[in-house]
N, C-alpha and C positions, 0 to 999 in steps of 0.2 A: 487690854485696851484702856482700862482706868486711868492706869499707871502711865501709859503714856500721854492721856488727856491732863494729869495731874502736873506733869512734869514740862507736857506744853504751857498749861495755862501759867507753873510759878514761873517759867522764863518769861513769859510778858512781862508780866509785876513784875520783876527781877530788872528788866530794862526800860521799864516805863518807869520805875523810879528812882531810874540812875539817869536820867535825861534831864539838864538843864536848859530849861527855857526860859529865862532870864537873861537880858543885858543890862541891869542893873549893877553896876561895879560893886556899891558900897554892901549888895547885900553877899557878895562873897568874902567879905573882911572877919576873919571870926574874932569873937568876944577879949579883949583884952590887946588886939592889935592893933592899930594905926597906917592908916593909909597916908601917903605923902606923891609929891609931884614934883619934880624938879628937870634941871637941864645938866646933860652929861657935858661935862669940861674937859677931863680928859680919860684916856683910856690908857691901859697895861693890860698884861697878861692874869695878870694877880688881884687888880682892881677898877675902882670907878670912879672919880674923883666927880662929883655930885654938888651943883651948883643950885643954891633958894631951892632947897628942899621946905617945900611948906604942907600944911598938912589939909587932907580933908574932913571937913565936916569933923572936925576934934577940937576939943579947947587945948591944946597943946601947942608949945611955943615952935616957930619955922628955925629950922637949922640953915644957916647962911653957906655954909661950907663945909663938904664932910666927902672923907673917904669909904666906902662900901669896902671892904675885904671879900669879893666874891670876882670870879673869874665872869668877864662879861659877855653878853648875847653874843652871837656870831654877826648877826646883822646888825649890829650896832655902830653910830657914828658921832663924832663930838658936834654937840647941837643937838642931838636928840631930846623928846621929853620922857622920862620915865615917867612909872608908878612905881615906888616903893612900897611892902608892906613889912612893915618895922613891928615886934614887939612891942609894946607898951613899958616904957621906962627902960629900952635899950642902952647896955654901958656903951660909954664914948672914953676912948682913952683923952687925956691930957695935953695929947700934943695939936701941933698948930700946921693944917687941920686937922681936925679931930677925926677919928679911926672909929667904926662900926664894925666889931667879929660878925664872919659870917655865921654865926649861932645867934644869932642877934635878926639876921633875915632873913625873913618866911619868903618873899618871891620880890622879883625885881622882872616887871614885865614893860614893853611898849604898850601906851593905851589903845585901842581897838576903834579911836577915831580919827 
């Protein structure tokens, strides 16, 4: 009877603190990544071509034009606004626009307003 009041009680704790209740965006950014906002220009199978990608709440400079290498949402349309979250000092290839590997991004969602 212990054992199973024990093993009741750690599944509470177990899912009461795996519960987020927070709509808070920026406090899901973790440490060392950047968040960004921009409008989707075009779309492919393979990419995202990502317009005024500017950042939030970072002292870090706005990307005017950049391609995402990540395969895009289903529901996705040109005109949308993302959120990006970009590593912190993400490489960008050279070329014109410039290229983001998808090892480079943590998540690429719509914002939730």
């Amino acid at each position: 009877m212990k054992k199973r009041l024990f093993i009741l009680t750690l599944g509470v704790f177990f899912l009461t603190a795996c519960a987020n209740t927070t709509n808070d965006t920026s406090s899901e950014i973790a440490e060392g990544n950047i968040l960004y906002t921009g409008t989707v220009a075009e779309l492919n199978e393979e990419s995202i071509l990502m317009e005024g990608l500017e950042p939030v709440d970072a002292d870090v400079a706005a990307i005017e034009e950049v391609v995402l290498l990540t395969a895009p949402l289903a529901e996705l349309e040109v005109g949308d606004t993302l959120e990006v979250i970009l590593v912190e000092n993400a490489p960008m290839t050279r070329s014109l626009p410039p290229q983001i590997p998808g090892n480079s991004i943590v998540e690429v969602r719509i914002p939730s307003n």
